[in-house]
Biopython code that builds the backbone (N, CA, C, O; Angstrom):
import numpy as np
from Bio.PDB.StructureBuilder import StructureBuilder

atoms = [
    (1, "UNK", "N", (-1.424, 19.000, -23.063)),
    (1, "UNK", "CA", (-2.561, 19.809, -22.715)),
    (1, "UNK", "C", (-2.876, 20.691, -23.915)),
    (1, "UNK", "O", (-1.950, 21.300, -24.449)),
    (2, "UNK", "N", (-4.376, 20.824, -24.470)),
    (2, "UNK", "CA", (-4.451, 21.583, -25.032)),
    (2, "UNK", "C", (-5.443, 22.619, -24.807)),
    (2, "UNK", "O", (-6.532, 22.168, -24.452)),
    (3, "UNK", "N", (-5.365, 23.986, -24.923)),
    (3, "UNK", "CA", (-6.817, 25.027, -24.861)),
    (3, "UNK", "C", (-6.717, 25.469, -26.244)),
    (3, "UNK", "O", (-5.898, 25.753, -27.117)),
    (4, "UNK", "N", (-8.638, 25.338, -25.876)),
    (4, "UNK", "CA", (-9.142, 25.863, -27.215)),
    (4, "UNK", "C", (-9.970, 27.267, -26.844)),
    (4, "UNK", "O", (-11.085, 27.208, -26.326)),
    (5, "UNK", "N", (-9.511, 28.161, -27.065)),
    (5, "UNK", "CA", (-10.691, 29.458, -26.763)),
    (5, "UNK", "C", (-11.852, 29.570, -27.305)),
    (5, "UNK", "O", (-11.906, 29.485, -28.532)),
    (6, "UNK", "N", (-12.946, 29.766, -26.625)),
    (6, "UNK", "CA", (-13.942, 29.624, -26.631)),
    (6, "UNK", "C", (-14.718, 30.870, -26.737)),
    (6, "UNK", "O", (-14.709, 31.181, -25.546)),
    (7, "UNK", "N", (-15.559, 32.047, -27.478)),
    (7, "UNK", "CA", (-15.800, 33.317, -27.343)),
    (7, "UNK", "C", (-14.704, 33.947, -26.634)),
    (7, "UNK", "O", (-13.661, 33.294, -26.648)),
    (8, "UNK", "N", (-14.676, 35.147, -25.964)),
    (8, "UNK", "CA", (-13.319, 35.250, -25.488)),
    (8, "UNK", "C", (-13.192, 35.530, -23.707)),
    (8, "UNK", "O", (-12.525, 36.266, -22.980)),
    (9, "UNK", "N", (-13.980, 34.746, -23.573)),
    (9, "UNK", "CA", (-13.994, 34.575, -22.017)),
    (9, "UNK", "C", (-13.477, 33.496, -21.471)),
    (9, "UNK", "O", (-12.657, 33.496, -20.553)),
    (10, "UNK", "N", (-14.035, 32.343, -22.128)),
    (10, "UNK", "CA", (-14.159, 30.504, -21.693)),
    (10, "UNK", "C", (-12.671, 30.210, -22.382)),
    (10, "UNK", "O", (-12.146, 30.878, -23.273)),
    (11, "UNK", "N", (-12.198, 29.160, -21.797)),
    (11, "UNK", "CA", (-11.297, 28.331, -22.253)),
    (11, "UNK", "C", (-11.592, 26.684, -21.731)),
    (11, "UNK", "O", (-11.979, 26.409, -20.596)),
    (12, "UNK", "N", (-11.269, 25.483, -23.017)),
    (12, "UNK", "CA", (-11.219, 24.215, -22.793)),
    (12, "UNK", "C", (-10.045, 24.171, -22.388)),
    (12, "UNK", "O", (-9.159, 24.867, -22.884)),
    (13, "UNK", "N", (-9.848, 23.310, -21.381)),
    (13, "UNK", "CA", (-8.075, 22.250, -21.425)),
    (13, "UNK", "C", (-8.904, 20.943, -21.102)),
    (13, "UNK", "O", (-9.806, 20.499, -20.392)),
    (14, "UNK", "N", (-7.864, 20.575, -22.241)),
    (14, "UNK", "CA", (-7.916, 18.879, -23.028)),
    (14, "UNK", "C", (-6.207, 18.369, -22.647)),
    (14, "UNK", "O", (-5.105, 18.736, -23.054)),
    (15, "UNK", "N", (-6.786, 17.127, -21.448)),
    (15, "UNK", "CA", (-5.532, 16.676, -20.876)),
    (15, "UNK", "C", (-5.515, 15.251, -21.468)),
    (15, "UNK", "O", (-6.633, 14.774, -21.662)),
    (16, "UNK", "N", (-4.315, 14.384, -21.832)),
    (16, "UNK", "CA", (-4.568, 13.479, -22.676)),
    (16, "UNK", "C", (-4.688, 12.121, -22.035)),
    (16, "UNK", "O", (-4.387, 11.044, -22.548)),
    (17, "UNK", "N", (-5.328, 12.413, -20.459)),
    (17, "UNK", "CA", (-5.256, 11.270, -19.729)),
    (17, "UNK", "C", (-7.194, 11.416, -20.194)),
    (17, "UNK", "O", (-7.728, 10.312, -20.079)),
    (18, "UNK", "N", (-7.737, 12.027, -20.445)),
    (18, "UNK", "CA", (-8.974, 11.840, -21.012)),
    (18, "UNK", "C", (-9.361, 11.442, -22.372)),
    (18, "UNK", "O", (-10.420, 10.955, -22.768)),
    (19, "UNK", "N", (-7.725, 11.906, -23.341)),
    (19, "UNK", "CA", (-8.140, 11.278, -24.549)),
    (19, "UNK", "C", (-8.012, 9.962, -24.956)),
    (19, "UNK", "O", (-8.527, 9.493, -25.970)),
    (20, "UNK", "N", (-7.082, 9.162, -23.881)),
    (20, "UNK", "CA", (-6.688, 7.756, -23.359)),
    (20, "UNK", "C", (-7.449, 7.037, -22.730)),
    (20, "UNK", "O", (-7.513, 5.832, -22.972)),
    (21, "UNK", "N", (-8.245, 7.673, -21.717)),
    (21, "UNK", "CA", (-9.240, 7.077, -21.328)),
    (21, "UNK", "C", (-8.622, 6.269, -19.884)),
    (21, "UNK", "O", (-9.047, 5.231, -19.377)),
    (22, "UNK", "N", (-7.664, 6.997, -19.510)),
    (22, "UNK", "CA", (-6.392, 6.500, -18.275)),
    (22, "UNK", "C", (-7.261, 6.192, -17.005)),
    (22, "UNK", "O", (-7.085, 5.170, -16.342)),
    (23, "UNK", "N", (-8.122, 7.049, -16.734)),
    (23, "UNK", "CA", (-8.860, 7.189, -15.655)),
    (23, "UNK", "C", (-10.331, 6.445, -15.037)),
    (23, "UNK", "O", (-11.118, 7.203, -14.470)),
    (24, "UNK", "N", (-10.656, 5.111, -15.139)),
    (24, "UNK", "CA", (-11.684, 4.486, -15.345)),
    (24, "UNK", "C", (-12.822, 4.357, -14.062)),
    (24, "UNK", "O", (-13.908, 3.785, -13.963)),
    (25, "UNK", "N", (-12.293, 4.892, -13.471)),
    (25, "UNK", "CA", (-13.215, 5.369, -11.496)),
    (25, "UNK", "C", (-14.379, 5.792, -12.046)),
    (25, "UNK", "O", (-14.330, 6.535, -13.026)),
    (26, "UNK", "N", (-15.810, 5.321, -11.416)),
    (26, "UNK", "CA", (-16.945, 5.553, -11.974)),
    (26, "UNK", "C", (-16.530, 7.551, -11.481)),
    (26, "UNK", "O", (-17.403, 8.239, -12.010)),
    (27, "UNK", "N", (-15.881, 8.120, -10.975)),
    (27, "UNK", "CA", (-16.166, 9.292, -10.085)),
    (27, "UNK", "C", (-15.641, 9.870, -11.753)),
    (27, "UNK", "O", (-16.468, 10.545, -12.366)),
    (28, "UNK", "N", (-14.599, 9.649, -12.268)),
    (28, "UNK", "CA", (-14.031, 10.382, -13.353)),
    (28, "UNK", "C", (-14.798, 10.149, -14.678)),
    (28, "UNK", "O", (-14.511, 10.825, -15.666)),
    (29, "UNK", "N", (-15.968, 9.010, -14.728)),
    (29, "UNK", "CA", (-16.402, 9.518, -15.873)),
    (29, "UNK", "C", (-17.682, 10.480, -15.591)),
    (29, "UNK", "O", (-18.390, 10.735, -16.565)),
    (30, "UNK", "N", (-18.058, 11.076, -14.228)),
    (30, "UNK", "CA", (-18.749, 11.973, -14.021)),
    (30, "UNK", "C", (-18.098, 13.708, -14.456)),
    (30, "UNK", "O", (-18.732, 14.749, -14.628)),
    (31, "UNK", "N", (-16.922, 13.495, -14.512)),
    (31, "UNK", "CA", (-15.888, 14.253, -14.208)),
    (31, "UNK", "C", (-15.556, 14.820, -15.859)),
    (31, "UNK", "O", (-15.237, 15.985, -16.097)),
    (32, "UNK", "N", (-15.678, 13.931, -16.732)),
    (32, "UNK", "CA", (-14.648, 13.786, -17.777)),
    (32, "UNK", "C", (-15.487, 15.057, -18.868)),
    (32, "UNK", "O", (-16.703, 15.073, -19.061)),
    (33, "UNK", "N", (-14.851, 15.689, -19.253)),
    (33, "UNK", "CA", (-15.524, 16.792, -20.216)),
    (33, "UNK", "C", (-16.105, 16.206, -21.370)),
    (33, "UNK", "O", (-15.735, 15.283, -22.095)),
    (34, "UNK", "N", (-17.138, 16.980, -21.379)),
    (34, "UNK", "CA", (-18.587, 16.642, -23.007)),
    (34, "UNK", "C", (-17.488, 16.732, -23.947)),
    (34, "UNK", "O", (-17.174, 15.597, -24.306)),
    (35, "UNK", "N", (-17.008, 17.342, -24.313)),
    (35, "UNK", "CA", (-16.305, 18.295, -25.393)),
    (35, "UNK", "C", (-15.289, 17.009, -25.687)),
    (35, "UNK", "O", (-14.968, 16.894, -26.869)),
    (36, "UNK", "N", (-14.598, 15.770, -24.519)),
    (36, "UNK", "CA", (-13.482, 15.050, -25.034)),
    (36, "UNK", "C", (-13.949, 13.738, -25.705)),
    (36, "UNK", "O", (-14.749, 12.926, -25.239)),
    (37, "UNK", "N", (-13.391, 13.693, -26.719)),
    (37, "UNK", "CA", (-13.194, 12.178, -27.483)),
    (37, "UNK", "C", (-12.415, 11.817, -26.863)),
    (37, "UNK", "O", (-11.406, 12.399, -26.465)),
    (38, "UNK", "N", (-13.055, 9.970, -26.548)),
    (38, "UNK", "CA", (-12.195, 9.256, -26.076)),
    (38, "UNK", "C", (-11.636, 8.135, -27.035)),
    (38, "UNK", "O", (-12.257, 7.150, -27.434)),
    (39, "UNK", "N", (-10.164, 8.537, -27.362)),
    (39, "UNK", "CA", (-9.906, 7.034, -28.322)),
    (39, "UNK", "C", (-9.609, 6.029, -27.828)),
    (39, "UNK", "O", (-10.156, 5.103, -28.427)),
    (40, "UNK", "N", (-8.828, 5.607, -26.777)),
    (40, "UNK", "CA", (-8.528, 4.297, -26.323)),
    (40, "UNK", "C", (-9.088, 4.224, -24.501)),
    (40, "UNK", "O", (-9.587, 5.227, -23.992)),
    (41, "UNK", "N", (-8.966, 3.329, -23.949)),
    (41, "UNK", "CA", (-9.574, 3.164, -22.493)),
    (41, "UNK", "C", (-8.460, 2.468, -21.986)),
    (41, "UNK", "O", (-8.689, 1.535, -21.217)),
    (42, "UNK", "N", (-7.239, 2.760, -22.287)),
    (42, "UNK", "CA", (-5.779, 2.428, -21.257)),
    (42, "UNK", "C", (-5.685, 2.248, -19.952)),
    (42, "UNK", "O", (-4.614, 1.888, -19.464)),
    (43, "UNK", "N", (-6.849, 2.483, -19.145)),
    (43, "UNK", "CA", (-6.602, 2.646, -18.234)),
    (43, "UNK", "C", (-6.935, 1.119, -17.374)),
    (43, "UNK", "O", (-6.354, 0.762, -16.349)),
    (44, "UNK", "N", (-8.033, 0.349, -18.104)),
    (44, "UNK", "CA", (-8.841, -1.014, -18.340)),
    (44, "UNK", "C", (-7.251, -1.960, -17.492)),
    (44, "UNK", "O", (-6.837, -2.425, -16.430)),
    (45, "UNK", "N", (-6.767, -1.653, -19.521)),
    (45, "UNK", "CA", (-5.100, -1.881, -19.218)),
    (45, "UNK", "C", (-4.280, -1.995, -18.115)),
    (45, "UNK", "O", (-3.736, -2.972, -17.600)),
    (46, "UNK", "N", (-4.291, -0.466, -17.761)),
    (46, "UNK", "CA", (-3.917, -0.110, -16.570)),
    (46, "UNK", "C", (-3.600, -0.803, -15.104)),
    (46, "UNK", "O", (-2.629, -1.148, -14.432)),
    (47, "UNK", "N", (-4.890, -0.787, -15.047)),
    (47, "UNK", "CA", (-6.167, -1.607, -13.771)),
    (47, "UNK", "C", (-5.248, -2.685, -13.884)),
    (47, "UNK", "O", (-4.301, -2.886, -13.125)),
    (48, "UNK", "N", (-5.550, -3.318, -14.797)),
    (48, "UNK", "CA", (-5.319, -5.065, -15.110)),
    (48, "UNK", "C", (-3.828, -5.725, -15.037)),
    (48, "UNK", "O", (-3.462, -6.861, -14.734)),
    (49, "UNK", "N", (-2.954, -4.294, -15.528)),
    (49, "UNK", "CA", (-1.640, -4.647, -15.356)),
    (49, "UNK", "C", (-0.965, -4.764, -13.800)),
    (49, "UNK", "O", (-0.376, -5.711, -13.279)),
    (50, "UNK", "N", (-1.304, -3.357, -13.247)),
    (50, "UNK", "CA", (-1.627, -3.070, -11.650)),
    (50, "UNK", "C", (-1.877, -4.026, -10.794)),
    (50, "UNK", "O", (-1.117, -4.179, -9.837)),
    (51, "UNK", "N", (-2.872, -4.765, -10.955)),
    (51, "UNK", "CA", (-3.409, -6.241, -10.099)),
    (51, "UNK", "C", (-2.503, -7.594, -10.412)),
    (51, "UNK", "O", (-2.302, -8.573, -9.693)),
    (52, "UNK", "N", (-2.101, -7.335, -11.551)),
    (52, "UNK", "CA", (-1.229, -8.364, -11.716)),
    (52, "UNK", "C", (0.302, -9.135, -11.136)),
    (52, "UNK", "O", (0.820, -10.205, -10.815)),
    (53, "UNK", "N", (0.544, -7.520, -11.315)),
    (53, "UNK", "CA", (1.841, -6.910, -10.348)),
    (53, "UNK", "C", (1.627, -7.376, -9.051)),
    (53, "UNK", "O", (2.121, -8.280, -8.377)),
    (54, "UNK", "N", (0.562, -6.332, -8.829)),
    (54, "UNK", "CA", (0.188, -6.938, -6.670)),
    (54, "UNK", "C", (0.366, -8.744, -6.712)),
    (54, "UNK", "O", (1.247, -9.442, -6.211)),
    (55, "UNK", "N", (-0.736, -9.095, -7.442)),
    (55, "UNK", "CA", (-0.445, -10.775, -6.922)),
    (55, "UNK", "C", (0.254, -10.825, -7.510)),
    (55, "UNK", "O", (-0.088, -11.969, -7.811)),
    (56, "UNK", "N", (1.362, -10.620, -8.300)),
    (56, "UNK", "CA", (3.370, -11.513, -8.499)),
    (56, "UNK", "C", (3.787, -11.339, -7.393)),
    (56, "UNK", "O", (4.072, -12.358, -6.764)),
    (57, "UNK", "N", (4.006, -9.873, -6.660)),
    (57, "UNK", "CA", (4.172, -9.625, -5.458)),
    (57, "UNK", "C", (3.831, -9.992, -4.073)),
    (57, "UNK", "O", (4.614, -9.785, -3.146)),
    (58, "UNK", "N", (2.835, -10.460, -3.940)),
    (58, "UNK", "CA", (1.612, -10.773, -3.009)),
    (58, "UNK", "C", (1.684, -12.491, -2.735)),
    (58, "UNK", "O", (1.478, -13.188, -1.741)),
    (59, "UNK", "N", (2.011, -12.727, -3.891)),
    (59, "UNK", "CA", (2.672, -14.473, -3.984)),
    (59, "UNK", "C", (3.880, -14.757, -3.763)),
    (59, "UNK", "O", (4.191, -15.911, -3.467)),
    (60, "UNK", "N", (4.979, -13.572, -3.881)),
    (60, "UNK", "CA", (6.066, -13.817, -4.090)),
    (60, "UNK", "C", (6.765, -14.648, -5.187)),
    (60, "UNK", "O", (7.898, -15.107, -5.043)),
    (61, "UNK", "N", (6.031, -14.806, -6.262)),
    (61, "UNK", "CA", (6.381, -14.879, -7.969)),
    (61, "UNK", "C", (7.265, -13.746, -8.561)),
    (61, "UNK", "O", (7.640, -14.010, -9.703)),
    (62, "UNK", "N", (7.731, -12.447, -8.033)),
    (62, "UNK", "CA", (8.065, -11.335, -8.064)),
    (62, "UNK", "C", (8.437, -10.518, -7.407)),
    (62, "UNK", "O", (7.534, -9.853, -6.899)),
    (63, "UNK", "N", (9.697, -10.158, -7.091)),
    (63, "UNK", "CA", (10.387, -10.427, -8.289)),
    (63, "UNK", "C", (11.000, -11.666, -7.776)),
    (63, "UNK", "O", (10.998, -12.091, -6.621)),
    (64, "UNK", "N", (11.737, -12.373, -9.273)),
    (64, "UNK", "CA", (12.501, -13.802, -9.366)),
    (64, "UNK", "C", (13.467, -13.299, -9.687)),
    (64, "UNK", "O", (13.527, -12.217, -10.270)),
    (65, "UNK", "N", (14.950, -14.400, -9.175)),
    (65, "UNK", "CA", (16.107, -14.138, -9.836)),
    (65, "UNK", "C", (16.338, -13.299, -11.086)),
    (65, "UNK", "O", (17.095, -12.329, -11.113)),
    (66, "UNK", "N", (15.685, -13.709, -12.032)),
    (66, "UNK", "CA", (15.305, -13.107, -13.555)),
    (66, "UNK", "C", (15.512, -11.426, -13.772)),
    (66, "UNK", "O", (16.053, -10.689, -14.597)),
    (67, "UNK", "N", (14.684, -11.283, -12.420)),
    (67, "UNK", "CA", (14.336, -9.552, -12.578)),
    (67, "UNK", "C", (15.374, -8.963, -11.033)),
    (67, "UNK", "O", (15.285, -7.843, -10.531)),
    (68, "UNK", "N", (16.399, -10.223, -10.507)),
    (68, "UNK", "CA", (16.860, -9.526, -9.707)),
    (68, "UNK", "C", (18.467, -9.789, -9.627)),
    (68, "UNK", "O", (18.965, -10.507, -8.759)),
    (69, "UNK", "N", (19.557, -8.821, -11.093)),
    (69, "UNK", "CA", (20.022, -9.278, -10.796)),
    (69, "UNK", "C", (21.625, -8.852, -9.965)),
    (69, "UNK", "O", (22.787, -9.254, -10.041)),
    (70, "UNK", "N", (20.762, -7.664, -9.060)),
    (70, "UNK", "CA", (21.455, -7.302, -7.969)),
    (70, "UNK", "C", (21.946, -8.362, -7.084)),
    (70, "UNK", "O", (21.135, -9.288, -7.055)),
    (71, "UNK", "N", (23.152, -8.599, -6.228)),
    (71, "UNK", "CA", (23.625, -9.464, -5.540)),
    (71, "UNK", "C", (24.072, -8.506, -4.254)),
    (71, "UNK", "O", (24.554, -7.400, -4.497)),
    (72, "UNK", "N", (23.909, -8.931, -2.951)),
    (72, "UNK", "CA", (24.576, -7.827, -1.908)),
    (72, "UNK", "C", (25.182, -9.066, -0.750)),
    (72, "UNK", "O", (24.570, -10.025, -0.281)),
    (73, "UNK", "N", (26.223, -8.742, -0.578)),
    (73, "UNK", "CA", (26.890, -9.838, 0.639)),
    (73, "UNK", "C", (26.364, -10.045, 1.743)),
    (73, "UNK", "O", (25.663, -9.156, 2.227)),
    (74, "UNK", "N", (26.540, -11.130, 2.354)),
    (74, "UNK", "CA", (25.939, -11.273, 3.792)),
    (74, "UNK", "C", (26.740, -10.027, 4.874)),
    (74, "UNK", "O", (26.146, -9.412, 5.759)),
    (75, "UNK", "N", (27.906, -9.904, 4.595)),
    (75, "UNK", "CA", (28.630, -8.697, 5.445)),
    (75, "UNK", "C", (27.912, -7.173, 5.142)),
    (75, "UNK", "O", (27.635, -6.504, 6.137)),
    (76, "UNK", "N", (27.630, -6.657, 3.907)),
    (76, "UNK", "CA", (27.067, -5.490, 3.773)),
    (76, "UNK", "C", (25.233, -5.989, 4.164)),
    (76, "UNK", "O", (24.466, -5.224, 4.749)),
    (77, "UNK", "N", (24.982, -6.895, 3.856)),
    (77, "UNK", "CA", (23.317, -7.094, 4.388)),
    (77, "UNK", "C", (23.393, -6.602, 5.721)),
    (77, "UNK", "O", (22.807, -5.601, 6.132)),
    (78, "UNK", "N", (24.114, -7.321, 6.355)),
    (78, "UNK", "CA", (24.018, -7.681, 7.430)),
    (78, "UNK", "C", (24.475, -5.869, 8.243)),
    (78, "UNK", "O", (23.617, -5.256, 8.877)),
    (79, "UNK", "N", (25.373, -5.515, 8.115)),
    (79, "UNK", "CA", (25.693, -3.873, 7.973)),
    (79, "UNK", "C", (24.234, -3.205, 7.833)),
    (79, "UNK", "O", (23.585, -2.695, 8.746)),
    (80, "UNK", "N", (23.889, -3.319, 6.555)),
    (80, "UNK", "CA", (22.527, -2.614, 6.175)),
    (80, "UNK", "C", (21.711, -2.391, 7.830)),
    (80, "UNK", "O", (21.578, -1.481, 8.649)),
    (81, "UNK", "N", (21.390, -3.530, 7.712)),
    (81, "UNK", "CA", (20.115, -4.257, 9.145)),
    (81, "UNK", "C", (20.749, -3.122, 10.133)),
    (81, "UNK", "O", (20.137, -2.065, 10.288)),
    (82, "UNK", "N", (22.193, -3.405, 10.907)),
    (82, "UNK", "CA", (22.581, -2.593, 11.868)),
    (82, "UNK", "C", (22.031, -1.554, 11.887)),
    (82, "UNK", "O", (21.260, -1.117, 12.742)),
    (83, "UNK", "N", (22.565, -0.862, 10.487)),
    (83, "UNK", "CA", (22.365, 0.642, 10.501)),
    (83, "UNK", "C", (21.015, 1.450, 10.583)),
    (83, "UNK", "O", (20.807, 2.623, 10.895)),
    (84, "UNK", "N", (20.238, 0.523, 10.232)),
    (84, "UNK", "CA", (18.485, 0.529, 10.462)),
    (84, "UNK", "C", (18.265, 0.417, 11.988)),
    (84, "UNK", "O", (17.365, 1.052, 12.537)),
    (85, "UNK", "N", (18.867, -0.172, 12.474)),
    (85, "UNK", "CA", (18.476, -0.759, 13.919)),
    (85, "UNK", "C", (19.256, 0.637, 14.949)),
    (85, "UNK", "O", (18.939, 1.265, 15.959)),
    (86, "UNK", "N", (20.252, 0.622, 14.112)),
    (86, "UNK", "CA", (21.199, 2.302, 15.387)),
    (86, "UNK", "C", (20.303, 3.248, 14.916)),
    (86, "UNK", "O", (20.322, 4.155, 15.748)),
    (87, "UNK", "N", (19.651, 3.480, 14.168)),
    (87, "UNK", "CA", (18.979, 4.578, 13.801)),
    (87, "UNK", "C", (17.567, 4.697, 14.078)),
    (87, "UNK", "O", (16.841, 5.616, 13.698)),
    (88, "UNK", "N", (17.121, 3.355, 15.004)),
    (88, "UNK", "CA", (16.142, 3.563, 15.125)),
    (88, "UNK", "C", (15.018, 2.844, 14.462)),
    (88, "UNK", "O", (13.965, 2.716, 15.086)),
    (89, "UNK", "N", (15.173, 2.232, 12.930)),
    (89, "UNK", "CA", (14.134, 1.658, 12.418)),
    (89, "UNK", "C", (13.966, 0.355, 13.017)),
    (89, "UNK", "O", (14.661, -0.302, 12.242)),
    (90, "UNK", "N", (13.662, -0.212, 13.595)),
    (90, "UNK", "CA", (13.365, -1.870, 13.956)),
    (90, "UNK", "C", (12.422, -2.573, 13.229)),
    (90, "UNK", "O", (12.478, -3.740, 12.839)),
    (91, "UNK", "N", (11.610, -1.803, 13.096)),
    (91, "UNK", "CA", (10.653, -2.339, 12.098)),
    (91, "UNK", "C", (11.037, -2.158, 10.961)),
    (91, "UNK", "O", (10.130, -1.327, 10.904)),
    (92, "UNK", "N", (11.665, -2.094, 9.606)),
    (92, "UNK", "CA", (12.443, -1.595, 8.602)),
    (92, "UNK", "C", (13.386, -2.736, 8.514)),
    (92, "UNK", "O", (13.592, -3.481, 7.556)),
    (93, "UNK", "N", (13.940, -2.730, 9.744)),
    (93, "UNK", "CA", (15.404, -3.505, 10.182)),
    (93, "UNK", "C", (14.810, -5.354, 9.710)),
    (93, "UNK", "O", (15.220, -6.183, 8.897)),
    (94, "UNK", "N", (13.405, -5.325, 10.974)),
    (94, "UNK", "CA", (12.845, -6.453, 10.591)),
    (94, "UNK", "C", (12.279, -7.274, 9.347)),
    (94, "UNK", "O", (12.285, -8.469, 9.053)),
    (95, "UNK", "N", (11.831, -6.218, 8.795)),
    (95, "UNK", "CA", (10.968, -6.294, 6.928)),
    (95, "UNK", "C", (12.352, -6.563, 6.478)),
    (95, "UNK", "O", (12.449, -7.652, 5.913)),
    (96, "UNK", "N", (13.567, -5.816, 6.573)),
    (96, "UNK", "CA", (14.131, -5.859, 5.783)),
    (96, "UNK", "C", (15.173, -7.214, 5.825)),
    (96, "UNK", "O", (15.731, -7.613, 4.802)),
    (97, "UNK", "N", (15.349, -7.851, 7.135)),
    (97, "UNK", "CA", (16.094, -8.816, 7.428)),
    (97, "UNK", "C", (14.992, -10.199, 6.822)),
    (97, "UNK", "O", (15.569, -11.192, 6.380)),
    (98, "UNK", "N", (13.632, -10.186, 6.835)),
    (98, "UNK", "CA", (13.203, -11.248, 6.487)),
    (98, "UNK", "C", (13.313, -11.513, 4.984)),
    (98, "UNK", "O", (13.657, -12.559, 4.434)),
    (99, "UNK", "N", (12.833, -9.984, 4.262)),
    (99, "UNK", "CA", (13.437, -9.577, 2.839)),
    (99, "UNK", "C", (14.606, -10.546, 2.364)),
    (99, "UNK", "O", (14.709, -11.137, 1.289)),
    (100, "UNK", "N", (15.485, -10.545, 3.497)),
    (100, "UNK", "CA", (17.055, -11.168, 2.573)),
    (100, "UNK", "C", (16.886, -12.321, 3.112)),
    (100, "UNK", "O", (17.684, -13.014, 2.481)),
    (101, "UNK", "N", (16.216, -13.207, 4.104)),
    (101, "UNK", "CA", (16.177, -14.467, 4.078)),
    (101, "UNK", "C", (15.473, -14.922, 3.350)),
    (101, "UNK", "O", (15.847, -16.004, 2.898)),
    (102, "UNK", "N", (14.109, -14.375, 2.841)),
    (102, "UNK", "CA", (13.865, -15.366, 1.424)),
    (102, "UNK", "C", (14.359, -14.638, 0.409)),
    (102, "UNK", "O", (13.491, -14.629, -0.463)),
    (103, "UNK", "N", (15.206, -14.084, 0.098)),
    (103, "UNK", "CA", (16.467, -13.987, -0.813)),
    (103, "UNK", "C", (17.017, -15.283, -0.618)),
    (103, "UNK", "O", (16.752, -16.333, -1.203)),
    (104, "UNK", "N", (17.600, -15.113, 0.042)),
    (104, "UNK", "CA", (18.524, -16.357, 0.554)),
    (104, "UNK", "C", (17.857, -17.628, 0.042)),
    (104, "UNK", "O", (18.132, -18.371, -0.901)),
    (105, "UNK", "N", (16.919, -17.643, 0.937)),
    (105, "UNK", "CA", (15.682, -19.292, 0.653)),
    (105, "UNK", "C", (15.862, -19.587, -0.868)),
    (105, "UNK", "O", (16.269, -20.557, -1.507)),
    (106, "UNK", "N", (15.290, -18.084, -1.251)),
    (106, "UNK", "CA", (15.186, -18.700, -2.855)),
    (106, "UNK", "C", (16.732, -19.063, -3.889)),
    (106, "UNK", "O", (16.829, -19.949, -4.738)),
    (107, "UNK", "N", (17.498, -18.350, -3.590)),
    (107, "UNK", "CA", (18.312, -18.723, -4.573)),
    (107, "UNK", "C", (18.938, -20.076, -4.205)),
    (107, "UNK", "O", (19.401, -20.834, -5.058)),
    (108, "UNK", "N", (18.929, -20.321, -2.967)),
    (108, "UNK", "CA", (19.231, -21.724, -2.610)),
    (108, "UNK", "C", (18.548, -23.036, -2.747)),
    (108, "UNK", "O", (18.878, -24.171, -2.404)),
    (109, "UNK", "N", (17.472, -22.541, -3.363)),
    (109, "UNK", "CA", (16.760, -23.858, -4.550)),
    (109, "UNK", "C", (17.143, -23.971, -5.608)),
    (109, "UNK", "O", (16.664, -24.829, -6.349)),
]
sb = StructureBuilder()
sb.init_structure("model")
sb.init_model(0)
sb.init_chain("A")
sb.init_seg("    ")
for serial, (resi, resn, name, xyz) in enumerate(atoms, 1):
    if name == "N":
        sb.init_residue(resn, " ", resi, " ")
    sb.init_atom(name, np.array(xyz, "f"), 0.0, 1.0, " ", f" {name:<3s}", serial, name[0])
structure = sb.get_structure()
């Protein structure tokens, strides 16, 4: 962040998610101060990296063995689930039990 004093009343703050250009929502370039140069538009980036992620995820391309290489036993899985379920989560319990069957599915290809 930077302020620049201005006569001695006004002050700028210059945040560097504007000098990046992080923020690309038509609402923020209504938003974005006269006064900032913008050098790069990271946020384009951003966006693009963001969506990419969702569909790896969204496909289940992601994560792969590659990026997972935590291992948890069928006895502590299976523990896990319980302890979700005595406590109340069932739904948690459920996400999370289907979670480890395509665990399962997949590494067993």
């Amino acid at each position: 962040m930077t302020m620049n004093m201005e006569s001695f009343s006004q002050f700028k703050v210059l945040v560097y998610h504007d000098l990046l250009g992080m923020l690309q929502h038509p609402h923020h370039a209504k938003v974005t101060p006269k006064f900032c140069k913008q050098y790069a538009r990271v946020g384009d980036v951003i966006n693009k990296a963001l969506l990419e992620y969702k569909e790896d995820v969204m496909n289940g391309s992601f994560p792969d063995a590659q990026h997972s290489p935590y291992k948890i036993s069928e006895t502590d899985a299976n523990g896990f689930l319980n302890e979700l379920q005595k406590l109340g989560f069932d739904k948690a319990a459920s996400a999370a039990s289907e979670a480890v069957q395509k665990m399962v599915t997949k590494s067993t290809k």
